[in-house]
N, C-alpha and C positions, 0 to 999 in steps of 0.2 A: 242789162241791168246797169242803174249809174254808178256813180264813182263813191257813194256813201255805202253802196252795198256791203254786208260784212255775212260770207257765207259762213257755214257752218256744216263737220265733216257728219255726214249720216251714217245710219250703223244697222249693220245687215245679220241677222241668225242663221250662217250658214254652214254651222258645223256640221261634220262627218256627211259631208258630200259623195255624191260614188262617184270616185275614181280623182277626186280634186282633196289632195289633203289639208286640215286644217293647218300646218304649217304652212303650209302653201300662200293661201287664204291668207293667215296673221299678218304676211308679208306682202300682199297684196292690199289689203287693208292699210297700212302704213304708208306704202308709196301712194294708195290714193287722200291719204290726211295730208302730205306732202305736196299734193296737186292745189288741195284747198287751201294750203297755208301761202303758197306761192301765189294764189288769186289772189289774195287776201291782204299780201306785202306788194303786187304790184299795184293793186287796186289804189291803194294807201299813197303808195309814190307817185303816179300820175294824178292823183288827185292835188297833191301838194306842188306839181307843178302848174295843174293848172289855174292854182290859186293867184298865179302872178298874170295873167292873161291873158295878152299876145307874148306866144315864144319868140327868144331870140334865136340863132342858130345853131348857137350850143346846146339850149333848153330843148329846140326841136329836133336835134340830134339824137337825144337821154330818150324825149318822147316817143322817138319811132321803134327806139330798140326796145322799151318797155310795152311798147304797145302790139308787137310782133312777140315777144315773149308771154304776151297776156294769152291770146291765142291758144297758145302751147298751153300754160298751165289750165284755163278755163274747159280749153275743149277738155284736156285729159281729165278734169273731175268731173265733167258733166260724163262723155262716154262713161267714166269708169259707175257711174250714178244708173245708167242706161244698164251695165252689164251684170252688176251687183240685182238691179230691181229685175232683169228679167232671170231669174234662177232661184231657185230652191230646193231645199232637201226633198228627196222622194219623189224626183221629177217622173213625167211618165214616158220619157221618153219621145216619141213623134208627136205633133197635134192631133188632137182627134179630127177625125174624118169631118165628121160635121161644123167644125167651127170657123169661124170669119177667119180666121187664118189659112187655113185649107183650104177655104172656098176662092180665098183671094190668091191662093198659089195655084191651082188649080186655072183658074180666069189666068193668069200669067205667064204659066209657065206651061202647061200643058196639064199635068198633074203636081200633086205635091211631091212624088219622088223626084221630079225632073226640077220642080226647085230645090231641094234638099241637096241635090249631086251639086247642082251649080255653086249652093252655099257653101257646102265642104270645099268642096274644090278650090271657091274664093279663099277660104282658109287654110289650105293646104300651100299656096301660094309660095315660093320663095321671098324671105322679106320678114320684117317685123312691122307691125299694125293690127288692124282689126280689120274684122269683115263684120257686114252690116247688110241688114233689110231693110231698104227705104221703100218708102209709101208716098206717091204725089198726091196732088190735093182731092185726084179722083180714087185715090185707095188701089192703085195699081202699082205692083210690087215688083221694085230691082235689086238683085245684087251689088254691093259696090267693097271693092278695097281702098283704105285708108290706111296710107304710109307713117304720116305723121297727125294727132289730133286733128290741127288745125286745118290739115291739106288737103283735097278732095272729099270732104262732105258734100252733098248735092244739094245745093241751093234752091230753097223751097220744100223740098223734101223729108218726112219726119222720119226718124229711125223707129226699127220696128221691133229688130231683134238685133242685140249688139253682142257680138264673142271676142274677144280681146284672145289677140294673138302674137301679142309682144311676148317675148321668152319669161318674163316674170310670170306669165298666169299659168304656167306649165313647169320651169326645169327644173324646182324643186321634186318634181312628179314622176314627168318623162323626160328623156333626152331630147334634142333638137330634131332629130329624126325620125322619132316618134310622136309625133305631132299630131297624127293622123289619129292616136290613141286617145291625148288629152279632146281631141274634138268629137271622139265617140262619148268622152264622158263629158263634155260640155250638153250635149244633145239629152244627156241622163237624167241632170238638173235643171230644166228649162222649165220657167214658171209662163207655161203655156197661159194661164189664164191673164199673167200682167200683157203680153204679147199680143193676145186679142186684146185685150184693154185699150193698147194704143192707136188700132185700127180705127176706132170710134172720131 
């Protein structure tokens, strides 16, 4: 997006989740208006730099570190945009058998249980991040962990199913060590049908 972009933070109906409380939520909600306000202030000051032209070396000094914090704040409100859109109240739990998701876990991984293990497992992971199901351009599904927003995304690659598993999307809920828990009920409220949506 260019530099006149001015986002704006979205808003999700995800009360009384099972097993994710709405305090939870409220607070997760807030750090992601924080990600968009951050886009939004560097967006604003690189652009005010670039109004003079060619930088000097001081100017391009400001530019780099604004430009490597853009990163950070962008990726983390699009992810959290990814994780908010794939969930909702009354999830059903697994994919259904039949659907492009399934079929494309299946094609992938052997079956959908053997990608499901591998997902948890990516989330189970020592570390704070997210775990993620990317799709290349032929719709062939990998696991990947992301340390920080901006760092190991896979290039080319569209996110398919995003779980945030930085200690904010849980320790109001579980402990650090029961991790394992908030990712049974992350699987609870998975809005299966935006997830095939993205396969398309």
């Amino acid at each position: 997006m260019g530099l006149n972009t001015v986002y704006k933070a979205k808003s999700w109906d995800l009360s009384d989740l099972t097993g994710i409380s709405n305090e939870t939520l409220a607070m997760h909600f807030k750090l992601y208006e924080g990600y968009v306000t951050n886009t939004n202030v560097l967006n604003e000051k690189i652009a005010e730099l670039m109004k003079s032209g060619s930088l000097d070396a001081t100017q391009m000094a400001a530019f780099s570190e604004l430009k490597r914090r853009y990163g950070f704040e962008y990726n983390g409100m699009v992810l959290h945009e990814y994780y908010f859109d794939n969930m909702q109240k009354q999830g059903t739990g697994d994919a259904d058998k039949s659907s492009a998701f399934a079929s494309a876990a299946e094609a992938g991984f052997g079956s959908y249980e053997t990608w499901k293990n591998d997902f948890v497992s990516v989330g189970k992971m020592r570390g704070v991040g997210w775990a993620i199901t990317y799709a290349d351009g032929d719709g062939n599904l990998s696991n990947h962990w992301i340390s920080l927003h901006e760092e190991g995304n896979v290039a080319g690659y569209k996110p398919i199913l995003v779980m945030d598993v930085w200690e904010h999307a849980f320790i109001k809920d579980y402990a650090p060590a029961d991790r394992p828990k908030y990712i049974e009920a992350f699987f609870s409220n998975i809005n299966w049908d935006a997830v095939n949506s993205r396969l398309s």
